[in-house]
PDB file of N, CA, C, O and CB in Angstrom:
ATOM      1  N   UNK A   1      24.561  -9.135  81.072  1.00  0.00           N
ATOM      2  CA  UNK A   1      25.492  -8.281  81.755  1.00  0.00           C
ATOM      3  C   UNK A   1      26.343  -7.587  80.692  1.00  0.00           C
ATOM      4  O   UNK A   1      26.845  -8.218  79.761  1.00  0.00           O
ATOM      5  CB  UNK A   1      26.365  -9.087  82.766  1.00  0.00           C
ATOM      6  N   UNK A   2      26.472  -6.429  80.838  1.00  0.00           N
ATOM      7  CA  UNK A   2      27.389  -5.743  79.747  1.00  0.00           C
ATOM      8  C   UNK A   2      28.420  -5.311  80.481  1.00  0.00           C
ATOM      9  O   UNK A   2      28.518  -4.857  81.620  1.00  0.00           O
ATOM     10  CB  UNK A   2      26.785  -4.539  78.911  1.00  0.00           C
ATOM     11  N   UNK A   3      29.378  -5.602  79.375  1.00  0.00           N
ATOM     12  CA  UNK A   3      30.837  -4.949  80.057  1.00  0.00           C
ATOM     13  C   UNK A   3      31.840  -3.832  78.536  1.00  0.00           C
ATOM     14  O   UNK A   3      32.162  -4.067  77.372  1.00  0.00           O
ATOM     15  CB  UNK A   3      32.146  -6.875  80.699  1.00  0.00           C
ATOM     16  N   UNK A   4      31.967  -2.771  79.389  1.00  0.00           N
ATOM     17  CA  UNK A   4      32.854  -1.729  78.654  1.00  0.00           C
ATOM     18  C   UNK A   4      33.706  -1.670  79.078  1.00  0.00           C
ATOM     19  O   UNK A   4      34.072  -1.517  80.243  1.00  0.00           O
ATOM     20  CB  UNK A   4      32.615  -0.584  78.496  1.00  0.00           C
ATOM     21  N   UNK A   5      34.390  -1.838  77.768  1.00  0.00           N
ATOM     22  CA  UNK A   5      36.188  -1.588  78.038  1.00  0.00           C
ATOM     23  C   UNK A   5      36.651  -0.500  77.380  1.00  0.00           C
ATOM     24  O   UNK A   5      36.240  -0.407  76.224  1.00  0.00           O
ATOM     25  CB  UNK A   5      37.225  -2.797  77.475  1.00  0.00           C
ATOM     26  N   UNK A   6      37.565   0.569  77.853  1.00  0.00           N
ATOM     27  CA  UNK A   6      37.695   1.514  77.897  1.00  0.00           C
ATOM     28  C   UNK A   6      39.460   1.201  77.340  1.00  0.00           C
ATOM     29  O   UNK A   6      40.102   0.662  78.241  1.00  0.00           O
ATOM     30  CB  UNK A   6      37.113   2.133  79.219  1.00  0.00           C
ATOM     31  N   UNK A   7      40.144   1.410  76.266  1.00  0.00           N
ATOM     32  CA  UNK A   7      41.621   1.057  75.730  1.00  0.00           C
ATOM     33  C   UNK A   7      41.859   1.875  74.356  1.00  0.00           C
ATOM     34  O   UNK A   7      41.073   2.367  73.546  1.00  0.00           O
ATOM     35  CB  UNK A   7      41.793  -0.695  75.415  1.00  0.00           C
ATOM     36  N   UNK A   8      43.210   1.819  74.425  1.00  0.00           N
ATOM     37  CA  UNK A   8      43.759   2.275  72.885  1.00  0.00           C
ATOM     38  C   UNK A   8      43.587   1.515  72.015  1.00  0.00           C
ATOM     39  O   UNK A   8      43.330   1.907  70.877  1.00  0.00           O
ATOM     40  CB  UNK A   8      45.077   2.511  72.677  1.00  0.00           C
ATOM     41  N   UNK A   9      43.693   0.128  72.359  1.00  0.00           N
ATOM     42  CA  UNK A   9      43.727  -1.058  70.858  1.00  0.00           C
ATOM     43  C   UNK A   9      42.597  -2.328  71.550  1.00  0.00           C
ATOM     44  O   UNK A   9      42.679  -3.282  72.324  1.00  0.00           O
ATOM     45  CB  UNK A   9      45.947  -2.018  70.436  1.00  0.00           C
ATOM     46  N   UNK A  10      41.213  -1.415  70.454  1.00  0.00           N
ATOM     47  CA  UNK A  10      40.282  -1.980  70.906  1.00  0.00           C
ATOM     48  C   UNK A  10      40.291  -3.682  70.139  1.00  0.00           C
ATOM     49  O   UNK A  10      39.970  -4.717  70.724  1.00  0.00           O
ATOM     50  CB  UNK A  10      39.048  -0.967  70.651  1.00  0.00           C
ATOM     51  N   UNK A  11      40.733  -3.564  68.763  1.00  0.00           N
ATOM     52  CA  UNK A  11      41.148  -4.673  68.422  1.00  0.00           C
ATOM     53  C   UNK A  11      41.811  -6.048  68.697  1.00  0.00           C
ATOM     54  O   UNK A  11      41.606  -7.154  68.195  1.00  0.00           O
ATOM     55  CB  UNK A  11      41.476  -4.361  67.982  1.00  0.00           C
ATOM     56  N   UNK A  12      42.622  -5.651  69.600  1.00  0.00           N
ATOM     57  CA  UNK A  12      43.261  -6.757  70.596  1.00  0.00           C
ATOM     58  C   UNK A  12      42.262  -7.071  71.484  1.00  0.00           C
ATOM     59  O   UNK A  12      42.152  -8.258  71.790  1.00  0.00           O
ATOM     60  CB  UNK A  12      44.555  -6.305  71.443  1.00  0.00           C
ATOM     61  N   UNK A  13      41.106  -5.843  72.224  1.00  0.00           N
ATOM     62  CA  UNK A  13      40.516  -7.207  73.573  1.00  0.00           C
ATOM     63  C   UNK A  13      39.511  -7.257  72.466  1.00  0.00           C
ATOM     64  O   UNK A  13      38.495  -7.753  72.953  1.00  0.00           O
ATOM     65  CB  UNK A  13      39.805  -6.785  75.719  1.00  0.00           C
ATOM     66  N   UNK A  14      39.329  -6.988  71.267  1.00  0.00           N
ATOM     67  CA  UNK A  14      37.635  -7.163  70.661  1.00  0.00           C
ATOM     68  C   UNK A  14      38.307  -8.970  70.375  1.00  0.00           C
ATOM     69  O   UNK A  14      37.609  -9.866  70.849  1.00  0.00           O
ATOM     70  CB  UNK A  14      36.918  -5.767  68.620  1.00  0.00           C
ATOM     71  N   UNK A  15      39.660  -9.397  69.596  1.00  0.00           N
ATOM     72  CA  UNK A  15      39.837 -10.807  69.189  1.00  0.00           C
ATOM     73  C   UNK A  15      40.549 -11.112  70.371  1.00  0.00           C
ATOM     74  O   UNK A  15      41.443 -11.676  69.741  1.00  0.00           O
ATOM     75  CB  UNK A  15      40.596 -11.154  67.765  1.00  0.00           C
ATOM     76  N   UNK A  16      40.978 -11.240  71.720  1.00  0.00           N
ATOM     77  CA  UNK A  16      40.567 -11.909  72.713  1.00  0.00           C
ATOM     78  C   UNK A  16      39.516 -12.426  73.289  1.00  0.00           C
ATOM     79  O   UNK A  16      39.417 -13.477  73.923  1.00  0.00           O
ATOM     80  CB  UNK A  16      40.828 -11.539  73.251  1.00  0.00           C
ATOM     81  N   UNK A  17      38.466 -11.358  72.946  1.00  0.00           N
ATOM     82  CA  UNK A  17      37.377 -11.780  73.968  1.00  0.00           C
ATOM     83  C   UNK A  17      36.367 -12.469  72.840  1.00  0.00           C
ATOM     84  O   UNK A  17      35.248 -12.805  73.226  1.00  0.00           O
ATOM     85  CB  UNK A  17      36.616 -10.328  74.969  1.00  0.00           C
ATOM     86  N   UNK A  18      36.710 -12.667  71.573  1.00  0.00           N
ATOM     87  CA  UNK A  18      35.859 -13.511  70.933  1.00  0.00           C
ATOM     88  C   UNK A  18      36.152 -14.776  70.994  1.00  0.00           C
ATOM     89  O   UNK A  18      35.175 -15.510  70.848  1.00  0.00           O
ATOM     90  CB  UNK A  18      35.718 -13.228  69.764  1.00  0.00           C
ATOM     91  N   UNK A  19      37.382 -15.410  71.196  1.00  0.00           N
ATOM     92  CA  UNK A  19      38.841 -16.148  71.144  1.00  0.00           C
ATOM     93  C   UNK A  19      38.718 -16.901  72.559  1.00  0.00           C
ATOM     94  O   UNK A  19      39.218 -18.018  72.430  1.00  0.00           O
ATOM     95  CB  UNK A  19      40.368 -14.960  71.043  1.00  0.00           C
ATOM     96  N   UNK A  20      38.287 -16.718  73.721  1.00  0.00           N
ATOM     97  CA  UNK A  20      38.238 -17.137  74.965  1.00  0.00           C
ATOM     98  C   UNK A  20      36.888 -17.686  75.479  1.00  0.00           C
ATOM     99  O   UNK A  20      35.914 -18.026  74.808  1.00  0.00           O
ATOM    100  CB  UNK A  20      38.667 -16.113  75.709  1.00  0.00           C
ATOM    101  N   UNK A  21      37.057 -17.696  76.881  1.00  0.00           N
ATOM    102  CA  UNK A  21      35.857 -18.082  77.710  1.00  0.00           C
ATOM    103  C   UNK A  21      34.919 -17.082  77.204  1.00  0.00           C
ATOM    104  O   UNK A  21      33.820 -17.513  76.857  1.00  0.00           O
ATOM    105  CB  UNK A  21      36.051 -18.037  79.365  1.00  0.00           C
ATOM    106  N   UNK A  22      35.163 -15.703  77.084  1.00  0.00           N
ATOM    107  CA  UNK A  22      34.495 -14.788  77.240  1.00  0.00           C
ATOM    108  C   UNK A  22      33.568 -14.202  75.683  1.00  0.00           C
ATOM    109  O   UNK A  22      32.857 -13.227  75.443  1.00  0.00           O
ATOM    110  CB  UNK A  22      35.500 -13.893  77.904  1.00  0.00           C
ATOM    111  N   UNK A  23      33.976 -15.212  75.004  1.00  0.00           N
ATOM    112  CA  UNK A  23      33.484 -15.131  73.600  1.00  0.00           C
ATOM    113  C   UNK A  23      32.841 -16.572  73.424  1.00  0.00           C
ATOM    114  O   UNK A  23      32.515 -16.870  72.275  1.00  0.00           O
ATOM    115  CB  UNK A  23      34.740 -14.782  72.454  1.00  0.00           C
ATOM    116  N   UNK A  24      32.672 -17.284  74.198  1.00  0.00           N
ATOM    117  CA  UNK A  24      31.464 -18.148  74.187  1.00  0.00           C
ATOM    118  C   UNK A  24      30.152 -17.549  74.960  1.00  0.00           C
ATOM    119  O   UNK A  24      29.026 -17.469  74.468  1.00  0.00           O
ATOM    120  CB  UNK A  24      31.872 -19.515  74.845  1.00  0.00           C
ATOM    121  N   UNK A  25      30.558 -17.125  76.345  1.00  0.00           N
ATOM    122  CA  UNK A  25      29.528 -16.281  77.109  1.00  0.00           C
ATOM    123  C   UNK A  25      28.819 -15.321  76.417  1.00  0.00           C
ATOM    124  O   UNK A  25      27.671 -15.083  76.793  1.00  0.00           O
ATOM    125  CB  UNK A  25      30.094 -15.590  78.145  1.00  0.00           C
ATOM    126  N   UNK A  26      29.331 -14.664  75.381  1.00  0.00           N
ATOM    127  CA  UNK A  26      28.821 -13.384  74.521  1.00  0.00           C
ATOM    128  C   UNK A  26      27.658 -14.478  73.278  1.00  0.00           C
ATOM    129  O   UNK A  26      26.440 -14.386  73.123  1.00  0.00           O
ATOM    130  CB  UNK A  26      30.637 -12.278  73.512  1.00  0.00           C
ATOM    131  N   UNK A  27      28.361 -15.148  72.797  1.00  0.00           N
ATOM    132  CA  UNK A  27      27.352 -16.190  71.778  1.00  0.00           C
ATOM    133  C   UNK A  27      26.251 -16.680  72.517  1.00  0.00           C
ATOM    134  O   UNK A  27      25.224 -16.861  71.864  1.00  0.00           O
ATOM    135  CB  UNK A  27      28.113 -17.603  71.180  1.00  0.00           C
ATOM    136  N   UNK A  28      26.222 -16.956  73.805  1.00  0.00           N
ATOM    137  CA  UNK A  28      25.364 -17.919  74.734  1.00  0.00           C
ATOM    138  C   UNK A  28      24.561 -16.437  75.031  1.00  0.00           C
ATOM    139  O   UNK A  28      23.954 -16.671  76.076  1.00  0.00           O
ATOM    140  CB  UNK A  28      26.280 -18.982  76.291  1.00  0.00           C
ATOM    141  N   UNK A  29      24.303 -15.240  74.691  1.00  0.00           N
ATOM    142  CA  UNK A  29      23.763 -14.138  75.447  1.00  0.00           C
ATOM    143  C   UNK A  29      23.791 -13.901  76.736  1.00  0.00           C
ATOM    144  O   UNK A  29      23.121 -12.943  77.121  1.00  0.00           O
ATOM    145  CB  UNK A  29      22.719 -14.058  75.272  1.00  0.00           C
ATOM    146  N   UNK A  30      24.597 -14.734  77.798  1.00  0.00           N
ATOM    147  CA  UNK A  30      25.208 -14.117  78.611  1.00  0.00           C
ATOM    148  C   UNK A  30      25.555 -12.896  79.421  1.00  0.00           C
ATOM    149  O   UNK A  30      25.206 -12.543  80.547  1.00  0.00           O
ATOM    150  CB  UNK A  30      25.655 -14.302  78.324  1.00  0.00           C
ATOM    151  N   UNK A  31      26.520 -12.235  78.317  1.00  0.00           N
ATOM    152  CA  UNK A  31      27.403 -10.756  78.294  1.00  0.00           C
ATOM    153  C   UNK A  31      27.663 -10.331  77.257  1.00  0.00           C
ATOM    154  O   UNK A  31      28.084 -10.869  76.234  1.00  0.00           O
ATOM    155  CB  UNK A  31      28.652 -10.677  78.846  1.00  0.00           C
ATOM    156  N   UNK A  32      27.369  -9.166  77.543  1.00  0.00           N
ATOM    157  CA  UNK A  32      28.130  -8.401  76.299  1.00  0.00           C
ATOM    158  C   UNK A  32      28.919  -7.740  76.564  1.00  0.00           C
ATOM    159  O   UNK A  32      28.894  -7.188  77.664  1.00  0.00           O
ATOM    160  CB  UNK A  32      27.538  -7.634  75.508  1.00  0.00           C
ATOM    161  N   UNK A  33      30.192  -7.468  75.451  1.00  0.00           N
ATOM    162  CA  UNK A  33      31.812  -6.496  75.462  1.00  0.00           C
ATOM    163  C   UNK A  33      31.428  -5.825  74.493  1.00  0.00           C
ATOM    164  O   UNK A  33      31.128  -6.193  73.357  1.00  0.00           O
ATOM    165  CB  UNK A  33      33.493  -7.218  75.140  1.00  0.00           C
ATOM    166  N   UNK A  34      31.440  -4.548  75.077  1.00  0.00           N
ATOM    167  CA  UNK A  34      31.928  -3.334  73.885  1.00  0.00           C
ATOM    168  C   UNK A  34      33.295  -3.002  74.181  1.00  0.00           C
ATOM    169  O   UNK A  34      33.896  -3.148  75.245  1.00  0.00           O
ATOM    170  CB  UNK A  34      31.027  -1.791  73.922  1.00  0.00           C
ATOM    171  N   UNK A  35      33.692  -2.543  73.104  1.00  0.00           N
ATOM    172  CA  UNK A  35      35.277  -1.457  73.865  1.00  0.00           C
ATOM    173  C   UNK A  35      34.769   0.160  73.319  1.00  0.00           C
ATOM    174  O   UNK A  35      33.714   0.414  72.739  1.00  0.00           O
ATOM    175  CB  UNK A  35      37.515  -1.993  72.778  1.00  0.00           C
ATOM    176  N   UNK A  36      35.439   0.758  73.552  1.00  0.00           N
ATOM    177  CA  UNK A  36      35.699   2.070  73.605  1.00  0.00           C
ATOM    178  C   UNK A  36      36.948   2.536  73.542  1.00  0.00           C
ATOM    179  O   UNK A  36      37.705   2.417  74.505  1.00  0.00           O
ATOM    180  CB  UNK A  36      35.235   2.515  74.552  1.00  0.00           C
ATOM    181  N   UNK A  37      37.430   3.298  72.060  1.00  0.00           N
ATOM    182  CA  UNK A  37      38.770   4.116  71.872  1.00  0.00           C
ATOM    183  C   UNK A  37      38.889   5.409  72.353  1.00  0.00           C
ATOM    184  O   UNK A  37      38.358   6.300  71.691  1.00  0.00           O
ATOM    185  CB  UNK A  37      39.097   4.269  70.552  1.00  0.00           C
ATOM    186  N   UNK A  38      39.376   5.643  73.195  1.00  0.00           N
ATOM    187  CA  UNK A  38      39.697   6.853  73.871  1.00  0.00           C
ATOM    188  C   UNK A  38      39.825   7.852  72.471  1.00  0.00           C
ATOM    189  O   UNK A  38      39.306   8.956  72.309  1.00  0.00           O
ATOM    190  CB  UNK A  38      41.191   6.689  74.916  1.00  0.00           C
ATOM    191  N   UNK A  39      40.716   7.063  71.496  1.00  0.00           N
ATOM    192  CA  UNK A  39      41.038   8.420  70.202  1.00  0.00           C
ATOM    193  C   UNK A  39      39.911   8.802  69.898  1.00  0.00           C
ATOM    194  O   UNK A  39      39.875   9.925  69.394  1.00  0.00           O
ATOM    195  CB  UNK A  39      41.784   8.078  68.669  1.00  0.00           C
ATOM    196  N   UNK A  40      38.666   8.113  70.057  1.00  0.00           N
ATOM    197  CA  UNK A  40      37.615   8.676  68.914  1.00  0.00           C
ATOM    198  C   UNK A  40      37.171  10.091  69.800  1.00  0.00           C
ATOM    199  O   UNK A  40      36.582  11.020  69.247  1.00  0.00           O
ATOM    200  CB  UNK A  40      36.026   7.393  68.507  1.00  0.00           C
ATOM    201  N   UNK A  41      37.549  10.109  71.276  1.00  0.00           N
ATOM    202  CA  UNK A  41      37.219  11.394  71.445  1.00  0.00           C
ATOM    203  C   UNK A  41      37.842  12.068  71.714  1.00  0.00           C
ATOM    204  O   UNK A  41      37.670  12.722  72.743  1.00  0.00           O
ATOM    205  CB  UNK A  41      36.560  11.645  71.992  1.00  0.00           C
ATOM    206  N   UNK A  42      38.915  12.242  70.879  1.00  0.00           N
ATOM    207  CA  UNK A  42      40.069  13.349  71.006  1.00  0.00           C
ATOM    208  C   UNK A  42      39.904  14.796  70.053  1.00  0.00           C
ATOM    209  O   UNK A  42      39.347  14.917  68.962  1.00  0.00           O
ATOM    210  CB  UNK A  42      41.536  12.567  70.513  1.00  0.00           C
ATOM    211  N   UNK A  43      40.599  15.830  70.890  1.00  0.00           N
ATOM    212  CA  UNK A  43      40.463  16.627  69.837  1.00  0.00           C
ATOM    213  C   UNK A  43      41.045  17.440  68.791  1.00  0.00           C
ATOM    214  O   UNK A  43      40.670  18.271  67.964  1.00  0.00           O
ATOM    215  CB  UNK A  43      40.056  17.081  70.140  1.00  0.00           C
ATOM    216  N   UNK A  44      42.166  16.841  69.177  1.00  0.00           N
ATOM    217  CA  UNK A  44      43.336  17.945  68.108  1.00  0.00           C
ATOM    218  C   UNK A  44      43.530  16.847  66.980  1.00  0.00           C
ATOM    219  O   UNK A  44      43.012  15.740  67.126  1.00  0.00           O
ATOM    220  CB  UNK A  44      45.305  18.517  68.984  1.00  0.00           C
ATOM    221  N   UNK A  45      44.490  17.246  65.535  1.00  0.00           N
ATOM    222  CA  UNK A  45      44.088  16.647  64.260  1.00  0.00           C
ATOM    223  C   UNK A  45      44.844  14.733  64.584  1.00  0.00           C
ATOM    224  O   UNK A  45      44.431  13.641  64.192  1.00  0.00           O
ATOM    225  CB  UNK A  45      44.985  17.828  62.649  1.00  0.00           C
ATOM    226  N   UNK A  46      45.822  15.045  65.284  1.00  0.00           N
ATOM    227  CA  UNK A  46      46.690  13.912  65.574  1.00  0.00           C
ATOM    228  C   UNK A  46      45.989  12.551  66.534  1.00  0.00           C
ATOM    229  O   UNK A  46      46.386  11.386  66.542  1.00  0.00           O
ATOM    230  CB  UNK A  46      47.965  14.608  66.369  1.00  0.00           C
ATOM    231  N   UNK A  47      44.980  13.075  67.209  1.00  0.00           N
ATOM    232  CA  UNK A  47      44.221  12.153  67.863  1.00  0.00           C
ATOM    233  C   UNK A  47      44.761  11.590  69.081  1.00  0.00           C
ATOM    234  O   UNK A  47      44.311  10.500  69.434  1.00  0.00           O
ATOM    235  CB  UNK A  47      43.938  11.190  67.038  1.00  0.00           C
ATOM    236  N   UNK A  48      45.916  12.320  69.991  1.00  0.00           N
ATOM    237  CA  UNK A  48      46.558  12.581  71.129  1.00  0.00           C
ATOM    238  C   UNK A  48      45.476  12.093  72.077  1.00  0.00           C
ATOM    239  O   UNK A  48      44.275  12.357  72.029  1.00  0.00           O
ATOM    240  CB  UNK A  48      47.040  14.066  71.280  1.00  0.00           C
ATOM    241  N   UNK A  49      46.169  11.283  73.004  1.00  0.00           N
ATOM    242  CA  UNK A  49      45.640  10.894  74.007  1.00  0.00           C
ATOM    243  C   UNK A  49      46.504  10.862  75.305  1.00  0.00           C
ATOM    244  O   UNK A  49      46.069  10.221  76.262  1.00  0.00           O
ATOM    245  CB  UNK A  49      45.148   9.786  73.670  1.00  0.00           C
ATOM    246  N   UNK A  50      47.536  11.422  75.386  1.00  0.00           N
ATOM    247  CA  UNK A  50      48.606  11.293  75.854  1.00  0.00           C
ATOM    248  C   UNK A  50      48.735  12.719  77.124  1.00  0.00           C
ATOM    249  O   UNK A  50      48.236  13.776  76.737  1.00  0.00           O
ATOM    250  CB  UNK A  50      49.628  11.207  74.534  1.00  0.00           C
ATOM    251  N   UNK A  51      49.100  12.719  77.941  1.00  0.00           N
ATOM    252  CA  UNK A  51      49.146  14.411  78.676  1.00  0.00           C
ATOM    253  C   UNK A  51      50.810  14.650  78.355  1.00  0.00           C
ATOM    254  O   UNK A  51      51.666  13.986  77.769  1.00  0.00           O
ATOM    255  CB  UNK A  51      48.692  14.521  80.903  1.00  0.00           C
ATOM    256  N   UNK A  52      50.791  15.962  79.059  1.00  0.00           N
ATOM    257  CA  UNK A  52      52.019  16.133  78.831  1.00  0.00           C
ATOM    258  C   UNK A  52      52.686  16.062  80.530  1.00  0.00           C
ATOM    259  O   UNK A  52      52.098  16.168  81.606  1.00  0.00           O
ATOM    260  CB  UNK A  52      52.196  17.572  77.899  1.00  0.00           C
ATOM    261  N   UNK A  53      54.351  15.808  80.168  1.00  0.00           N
ATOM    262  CA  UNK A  53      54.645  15.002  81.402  1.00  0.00           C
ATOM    263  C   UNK A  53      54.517  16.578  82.156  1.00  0.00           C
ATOM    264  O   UNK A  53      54.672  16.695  83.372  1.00  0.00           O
ATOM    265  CB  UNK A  53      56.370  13.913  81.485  1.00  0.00           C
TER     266      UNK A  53
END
């Protein structure tokens, strides 16, 4: 089963989810977690992800 996570700080759920239940399930082939940084598909130089209010 794969699961995508979609966040700004992919780093935090990447060492949660190695760190938990959910990072034994991933070793056992189970599931898999990717994340996904919204910045990487931004397009102006600053890497804005933000709208305006």
């Amino acid at each position: 089963m794969n699961f995508y996570v979609m966040t700004l700080f992919p780093e935090l759920i990447e060492t949660v989810a190695r760190e938990s239940i959910l990072g034994r399930a991933e070793n056992n082939g189970a599931i898999h977690v990717e994340t996904v940084n919204f910045r990487d598909d931004s397009h102006d130089k600053h890497h804005h992800v933000d709208d305006y209010p």
